[in-house]
TIVO-2410 file (N, C-alpha, C; in nm, 3 decimals):
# residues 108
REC num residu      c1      c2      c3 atome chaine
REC   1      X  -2.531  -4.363  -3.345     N      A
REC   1      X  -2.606  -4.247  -3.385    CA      A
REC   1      X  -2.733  -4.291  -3.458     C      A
REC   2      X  -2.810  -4.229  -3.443     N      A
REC   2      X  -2.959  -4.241  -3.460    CA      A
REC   2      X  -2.967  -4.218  -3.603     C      A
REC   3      X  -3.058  -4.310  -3.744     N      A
REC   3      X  -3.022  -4.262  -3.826    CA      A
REC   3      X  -3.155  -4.174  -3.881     C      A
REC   4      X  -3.150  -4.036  -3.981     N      A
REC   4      X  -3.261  -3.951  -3.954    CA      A
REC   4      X  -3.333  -3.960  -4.101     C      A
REC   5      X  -3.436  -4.002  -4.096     N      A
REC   5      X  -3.501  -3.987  -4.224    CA      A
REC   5      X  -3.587  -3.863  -4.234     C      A
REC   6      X  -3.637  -3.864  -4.389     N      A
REC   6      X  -3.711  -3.738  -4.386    CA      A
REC   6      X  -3.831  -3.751  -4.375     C      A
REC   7      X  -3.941  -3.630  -4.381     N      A
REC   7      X  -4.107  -3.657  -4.321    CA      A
REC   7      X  -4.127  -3.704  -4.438     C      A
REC   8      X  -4.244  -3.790  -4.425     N      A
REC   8      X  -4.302  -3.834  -4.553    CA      A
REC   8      X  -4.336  -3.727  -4.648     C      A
REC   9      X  -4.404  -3.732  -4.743     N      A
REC   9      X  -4.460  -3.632  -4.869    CA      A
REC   9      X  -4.593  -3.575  -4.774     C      A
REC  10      X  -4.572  -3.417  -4.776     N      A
REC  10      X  -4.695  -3.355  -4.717    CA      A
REC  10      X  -4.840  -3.378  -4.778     C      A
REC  11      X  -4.955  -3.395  -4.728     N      A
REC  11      X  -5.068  -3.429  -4.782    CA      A
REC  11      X  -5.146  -3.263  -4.707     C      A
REC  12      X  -5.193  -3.155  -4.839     N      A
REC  12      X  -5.259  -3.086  -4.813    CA      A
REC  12      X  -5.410  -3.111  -4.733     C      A
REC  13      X  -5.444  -3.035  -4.646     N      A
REC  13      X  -5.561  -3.081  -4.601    CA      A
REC  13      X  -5.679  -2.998  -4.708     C      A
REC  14      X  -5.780  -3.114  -4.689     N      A
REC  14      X  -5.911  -3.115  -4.756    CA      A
REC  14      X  -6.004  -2.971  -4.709     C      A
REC  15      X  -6.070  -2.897  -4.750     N      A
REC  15      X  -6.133  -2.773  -4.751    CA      A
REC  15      X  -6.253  -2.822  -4.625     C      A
REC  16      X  -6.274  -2.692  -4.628     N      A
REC  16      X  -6.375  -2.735  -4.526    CA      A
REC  16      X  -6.504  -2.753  -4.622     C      A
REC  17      X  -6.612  -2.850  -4.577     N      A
REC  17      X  -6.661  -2.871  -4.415    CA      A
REC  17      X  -6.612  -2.993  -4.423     C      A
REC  18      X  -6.537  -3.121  -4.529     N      A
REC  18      X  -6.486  -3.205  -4.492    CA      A
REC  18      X  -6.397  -3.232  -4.358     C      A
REC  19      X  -6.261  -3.149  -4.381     N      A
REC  19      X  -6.183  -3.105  -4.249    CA      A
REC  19      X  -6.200  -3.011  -4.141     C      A
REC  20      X  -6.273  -3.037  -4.020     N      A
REC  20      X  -6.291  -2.950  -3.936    CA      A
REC  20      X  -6.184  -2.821  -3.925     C      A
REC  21      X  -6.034  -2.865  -3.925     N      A
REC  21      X  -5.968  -2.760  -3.933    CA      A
REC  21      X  -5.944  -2.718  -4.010     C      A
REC  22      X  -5.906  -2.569  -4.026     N      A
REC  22      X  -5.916  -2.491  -4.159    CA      A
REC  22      X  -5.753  -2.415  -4.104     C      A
REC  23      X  -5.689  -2.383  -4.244     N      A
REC  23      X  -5.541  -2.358  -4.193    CA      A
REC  23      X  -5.563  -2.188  -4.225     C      A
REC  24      X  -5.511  -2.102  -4.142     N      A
REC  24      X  -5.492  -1.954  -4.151    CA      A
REC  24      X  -5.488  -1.924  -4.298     C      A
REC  25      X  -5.503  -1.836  -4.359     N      A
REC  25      X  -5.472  -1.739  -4.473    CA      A
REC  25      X  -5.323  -1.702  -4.451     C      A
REC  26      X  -5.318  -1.656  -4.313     N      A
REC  26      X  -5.168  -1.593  -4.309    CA      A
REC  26      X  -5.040  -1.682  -4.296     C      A
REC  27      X  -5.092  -1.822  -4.349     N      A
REC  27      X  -4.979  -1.908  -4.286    CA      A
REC  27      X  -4.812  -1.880  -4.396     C      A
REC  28      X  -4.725  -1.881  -4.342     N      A
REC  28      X  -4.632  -1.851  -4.451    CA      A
REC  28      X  -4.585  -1.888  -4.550     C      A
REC  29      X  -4.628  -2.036  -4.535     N      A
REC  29      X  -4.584  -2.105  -4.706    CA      A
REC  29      X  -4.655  -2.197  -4.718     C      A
REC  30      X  -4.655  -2.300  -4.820     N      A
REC  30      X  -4.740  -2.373  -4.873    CA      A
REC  30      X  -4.799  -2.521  -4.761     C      A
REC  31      X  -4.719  -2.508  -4.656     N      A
REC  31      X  -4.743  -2.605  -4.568    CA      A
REC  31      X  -4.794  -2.512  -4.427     C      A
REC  32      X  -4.959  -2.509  -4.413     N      A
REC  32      X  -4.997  -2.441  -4.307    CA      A
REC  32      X  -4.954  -2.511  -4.164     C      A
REC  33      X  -4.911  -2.420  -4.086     N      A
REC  33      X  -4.932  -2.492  -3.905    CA      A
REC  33      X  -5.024  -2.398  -3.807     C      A
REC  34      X  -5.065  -2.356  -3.860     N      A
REC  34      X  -5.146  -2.271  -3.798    CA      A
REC  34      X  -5.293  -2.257  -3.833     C      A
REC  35      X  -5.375  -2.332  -3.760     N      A
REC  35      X  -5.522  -2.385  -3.789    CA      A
REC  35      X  -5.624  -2.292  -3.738     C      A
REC  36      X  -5.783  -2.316  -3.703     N      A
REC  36      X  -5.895  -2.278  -3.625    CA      A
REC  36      X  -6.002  -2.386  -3.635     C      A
REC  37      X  -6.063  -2.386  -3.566     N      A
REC  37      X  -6.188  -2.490  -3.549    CA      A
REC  37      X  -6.284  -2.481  -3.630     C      A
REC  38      X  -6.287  -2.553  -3.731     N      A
REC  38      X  -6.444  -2.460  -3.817    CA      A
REC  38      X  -6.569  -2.492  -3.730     C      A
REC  39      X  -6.582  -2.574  -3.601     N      A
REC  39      X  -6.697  -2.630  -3.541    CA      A
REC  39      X  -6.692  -2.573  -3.412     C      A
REC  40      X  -6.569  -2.512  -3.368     N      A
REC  40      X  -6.593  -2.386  -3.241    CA      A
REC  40      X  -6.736  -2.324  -3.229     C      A
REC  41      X  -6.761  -2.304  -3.156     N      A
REC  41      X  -6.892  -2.225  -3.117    CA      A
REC  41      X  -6.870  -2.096  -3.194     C      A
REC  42      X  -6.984  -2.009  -3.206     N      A
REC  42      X  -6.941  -1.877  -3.276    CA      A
REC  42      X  -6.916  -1.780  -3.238     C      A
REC  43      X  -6.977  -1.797  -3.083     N      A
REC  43      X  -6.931  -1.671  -2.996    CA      A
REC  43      X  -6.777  -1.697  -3.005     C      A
REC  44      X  -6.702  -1.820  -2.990     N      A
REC  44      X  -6.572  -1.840  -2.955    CA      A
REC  44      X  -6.483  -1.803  -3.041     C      A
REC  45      X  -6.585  -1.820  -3.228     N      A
REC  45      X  -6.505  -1.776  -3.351    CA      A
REC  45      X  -6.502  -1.591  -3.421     C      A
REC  46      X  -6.664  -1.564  -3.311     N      A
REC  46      X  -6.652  -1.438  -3.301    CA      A
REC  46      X  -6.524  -1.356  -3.198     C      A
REC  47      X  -6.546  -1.383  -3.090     N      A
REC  47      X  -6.426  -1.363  -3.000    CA      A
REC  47      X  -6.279  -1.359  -3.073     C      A
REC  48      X  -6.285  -1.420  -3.102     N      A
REC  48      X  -6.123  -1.446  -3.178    CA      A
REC  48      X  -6.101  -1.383  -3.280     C      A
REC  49      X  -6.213  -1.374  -3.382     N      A
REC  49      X  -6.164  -1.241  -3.474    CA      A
REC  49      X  -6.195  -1.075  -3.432     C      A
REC  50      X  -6.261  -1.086  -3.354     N      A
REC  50      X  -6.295  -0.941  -3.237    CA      A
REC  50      X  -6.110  -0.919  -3.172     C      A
REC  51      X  -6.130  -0.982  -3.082     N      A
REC  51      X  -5.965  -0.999  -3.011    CA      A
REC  51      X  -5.854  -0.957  -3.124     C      A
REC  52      X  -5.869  -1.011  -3.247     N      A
REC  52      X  -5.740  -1.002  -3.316    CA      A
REC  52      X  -5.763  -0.853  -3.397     C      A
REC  53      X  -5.869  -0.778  -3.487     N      A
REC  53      X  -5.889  -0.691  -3.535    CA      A
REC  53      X  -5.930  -0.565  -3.389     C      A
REC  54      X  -5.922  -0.572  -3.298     N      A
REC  54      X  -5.938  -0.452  -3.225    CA      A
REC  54      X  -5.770  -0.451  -3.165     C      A
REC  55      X  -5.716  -0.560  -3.153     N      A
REC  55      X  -5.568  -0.538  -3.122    CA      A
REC  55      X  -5.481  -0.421  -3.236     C      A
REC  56      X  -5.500  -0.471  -3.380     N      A
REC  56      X  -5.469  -0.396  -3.475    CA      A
REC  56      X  -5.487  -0.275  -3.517     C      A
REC  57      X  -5.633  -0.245  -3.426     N      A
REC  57      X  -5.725  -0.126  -3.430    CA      A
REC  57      X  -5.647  -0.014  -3.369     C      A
REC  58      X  -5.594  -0.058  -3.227     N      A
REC  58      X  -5.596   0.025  -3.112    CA      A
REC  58      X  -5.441   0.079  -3.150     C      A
REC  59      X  -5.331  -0.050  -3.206     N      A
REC  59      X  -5.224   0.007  -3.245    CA      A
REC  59      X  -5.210   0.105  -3.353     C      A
REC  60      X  -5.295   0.099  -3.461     N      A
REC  60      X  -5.320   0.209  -3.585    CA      A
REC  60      X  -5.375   0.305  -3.495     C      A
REC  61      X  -5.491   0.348  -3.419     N      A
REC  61      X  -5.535   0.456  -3.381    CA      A
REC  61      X  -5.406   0.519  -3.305     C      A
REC  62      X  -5.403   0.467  -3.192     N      A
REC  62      X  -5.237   0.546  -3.143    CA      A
REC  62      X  -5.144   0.611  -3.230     C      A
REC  63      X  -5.090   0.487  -3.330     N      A
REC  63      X  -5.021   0.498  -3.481    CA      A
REC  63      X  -5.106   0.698  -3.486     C      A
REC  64      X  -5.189   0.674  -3.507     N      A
REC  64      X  -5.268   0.787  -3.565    CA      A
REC  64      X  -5.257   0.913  -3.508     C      A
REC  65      X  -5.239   0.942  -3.346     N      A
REC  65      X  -5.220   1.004  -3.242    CA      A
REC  65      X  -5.139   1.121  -3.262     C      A
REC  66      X  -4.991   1.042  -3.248     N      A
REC  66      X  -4.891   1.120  -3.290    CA      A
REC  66      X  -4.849   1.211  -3.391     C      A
REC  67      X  -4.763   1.290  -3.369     N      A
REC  67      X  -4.720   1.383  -3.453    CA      A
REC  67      X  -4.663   1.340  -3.620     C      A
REC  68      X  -4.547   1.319  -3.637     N      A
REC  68      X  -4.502   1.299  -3.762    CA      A
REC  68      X  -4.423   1.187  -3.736     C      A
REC  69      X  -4.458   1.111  -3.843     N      A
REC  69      X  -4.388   1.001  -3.801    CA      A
REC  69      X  -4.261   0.955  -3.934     C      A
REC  70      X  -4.133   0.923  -3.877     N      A
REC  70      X  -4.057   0.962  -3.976    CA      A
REC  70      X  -3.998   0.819  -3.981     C      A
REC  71      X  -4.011   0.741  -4.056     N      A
REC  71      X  -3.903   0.596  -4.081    CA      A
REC  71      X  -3.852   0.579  -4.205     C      A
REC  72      X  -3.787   0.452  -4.218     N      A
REC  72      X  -3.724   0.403  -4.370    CA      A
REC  72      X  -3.837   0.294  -4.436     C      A
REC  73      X  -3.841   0.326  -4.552     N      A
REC  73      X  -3.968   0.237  -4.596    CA      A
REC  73      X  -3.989   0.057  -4.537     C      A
REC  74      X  -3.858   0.056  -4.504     N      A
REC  74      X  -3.885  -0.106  -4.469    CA      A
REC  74      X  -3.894  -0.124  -4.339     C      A
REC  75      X  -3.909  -0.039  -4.245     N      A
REC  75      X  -4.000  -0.031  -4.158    CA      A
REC  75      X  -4.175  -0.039  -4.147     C      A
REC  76      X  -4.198   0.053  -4.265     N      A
REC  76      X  -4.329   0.076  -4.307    CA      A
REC  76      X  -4.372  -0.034  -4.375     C      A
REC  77      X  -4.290  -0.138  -4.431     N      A
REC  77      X  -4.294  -0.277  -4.457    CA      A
REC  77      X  -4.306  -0.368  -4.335     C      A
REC  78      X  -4.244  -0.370  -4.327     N      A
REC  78      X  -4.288  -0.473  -4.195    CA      A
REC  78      X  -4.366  -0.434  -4.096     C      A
REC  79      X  -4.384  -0.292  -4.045     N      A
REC  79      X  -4.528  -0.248  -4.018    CA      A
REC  79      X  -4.655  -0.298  -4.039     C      A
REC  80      X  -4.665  -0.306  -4.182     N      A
REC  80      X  -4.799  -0.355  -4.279    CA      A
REC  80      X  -4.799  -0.448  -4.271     C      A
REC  81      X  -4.692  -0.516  -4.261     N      A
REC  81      X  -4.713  -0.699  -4.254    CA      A
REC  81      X  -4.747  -0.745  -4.116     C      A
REC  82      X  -4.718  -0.669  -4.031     N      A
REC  82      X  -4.774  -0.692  -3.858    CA      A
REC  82      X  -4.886  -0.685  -3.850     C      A
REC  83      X  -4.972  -0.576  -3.917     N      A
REC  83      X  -5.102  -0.545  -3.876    CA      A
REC  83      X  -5.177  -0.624  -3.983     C      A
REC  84      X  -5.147  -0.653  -4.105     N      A
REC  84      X  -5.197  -0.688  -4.174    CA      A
REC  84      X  -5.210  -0.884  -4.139     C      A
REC  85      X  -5.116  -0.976  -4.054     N      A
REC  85      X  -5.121  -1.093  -4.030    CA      A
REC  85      X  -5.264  -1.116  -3.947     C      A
REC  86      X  -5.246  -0.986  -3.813     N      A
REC  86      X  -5.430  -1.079  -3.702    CA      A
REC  86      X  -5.492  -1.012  -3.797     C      A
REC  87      X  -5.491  -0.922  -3.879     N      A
REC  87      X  -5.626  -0.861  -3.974    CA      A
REC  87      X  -5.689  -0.959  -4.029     C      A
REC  88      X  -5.630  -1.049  -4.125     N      A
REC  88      X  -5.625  -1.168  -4.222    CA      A
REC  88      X  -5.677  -1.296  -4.118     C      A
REC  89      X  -5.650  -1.279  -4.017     N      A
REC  89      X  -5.691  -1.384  -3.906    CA      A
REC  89      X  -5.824  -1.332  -3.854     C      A
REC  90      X  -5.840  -1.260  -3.850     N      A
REC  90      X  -6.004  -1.183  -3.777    CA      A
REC  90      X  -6.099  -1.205  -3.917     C      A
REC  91      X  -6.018  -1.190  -4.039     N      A
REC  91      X  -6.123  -1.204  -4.156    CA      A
REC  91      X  -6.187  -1.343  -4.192     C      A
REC  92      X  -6.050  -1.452  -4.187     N      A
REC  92      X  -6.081  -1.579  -4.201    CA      A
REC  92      X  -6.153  -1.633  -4.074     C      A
REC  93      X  -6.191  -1.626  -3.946     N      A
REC  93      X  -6.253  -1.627  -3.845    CA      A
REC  93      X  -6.379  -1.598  -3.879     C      A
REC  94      X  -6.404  -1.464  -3.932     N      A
REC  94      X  -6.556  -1.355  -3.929    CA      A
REC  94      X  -6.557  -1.468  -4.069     C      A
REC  95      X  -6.541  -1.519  -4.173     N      A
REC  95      X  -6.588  -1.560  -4.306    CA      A
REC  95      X  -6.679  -1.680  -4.270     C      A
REC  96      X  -6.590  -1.800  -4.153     N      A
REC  96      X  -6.652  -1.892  -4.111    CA      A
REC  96      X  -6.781  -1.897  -4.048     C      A
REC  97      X  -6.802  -1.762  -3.940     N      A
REC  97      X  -6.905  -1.722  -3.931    CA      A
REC  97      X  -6.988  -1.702  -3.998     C      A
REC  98      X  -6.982  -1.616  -4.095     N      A
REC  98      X  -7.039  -1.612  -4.199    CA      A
REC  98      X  -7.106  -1.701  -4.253     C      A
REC  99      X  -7.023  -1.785  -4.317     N      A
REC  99      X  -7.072  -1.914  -4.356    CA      A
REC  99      X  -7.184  -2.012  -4.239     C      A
REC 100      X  -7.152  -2.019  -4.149     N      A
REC 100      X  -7.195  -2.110  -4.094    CA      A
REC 100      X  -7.338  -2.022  -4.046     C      A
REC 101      X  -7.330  -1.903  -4.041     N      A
REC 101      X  -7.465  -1.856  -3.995    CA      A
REC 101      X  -7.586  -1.805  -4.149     C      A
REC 102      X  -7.499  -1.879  -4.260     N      A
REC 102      X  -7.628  -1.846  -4.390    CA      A
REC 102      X  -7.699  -1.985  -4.390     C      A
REC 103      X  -7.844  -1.949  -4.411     N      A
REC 103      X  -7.916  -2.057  -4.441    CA      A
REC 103      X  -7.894  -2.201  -4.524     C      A
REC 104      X  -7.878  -2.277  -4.476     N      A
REC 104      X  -7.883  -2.389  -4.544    CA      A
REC 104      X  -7.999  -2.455  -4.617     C      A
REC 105      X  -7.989  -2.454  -4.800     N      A
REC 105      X  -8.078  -2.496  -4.849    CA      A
REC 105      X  -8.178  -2.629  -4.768     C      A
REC 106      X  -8.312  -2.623  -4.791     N      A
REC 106      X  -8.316  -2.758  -4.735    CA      A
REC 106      X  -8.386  -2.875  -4.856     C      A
REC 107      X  -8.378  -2.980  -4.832     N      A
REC 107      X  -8.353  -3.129  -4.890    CA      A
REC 107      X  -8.517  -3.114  -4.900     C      A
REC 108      X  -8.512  -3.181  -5.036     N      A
REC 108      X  -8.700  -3.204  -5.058    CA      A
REC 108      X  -8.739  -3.351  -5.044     C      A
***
């Protein structure tokens, strides 16, 4: 039998713009696996937070549609936490943008 050691000690990654990848907001605990490119093109980083906040959009508007809507609060919990995960992903996406499209001081 194979004998199994454990992973080494996790090493947080460095912020950007050192580390090209940048780990989600929504990741679930203190060890992210879930990254984005901070050097993607921007149409590609626009796209991706477009894609994820109109997905969220279209399910709240429907959400909205209907008549009365009757559940147990922890439905309405985990509801919020569905829409609220690509929300948080379309924001950290649109921020990078952000960033990357403000002027950069320049060097004298």
């Amino acid at each position: 039998m194979k004998n199994l050691h454990p992973d080494p000690p996790y090493a947080k990654p460095s912020p950007y713009p050192e580390n090209r990848f940048k780990p989600l907001t929504s990741n679930c605990d203190h060890m992210p696996t879930l990254f984005f490119d901070t050097q993607a093109p921007l149409y590609a980083l626009n796209d991706a937070a477009v894609y994820r906040i109109e997905a969220v959009t279209q399910v709240l508007e429907n959400l909205s549609m209907r008549g009365s809507i009757e559940c147990e609060s922890f439905i309405l919990s985990d509801f919020a936490l569905l829409c609220a995960i690509p929300l948080r992903d379309g924001c950290d996406l649109l921020e990078m943008v952000r960033q990357r499209l403000q002027p950069r001081p320049v060097a004298e």
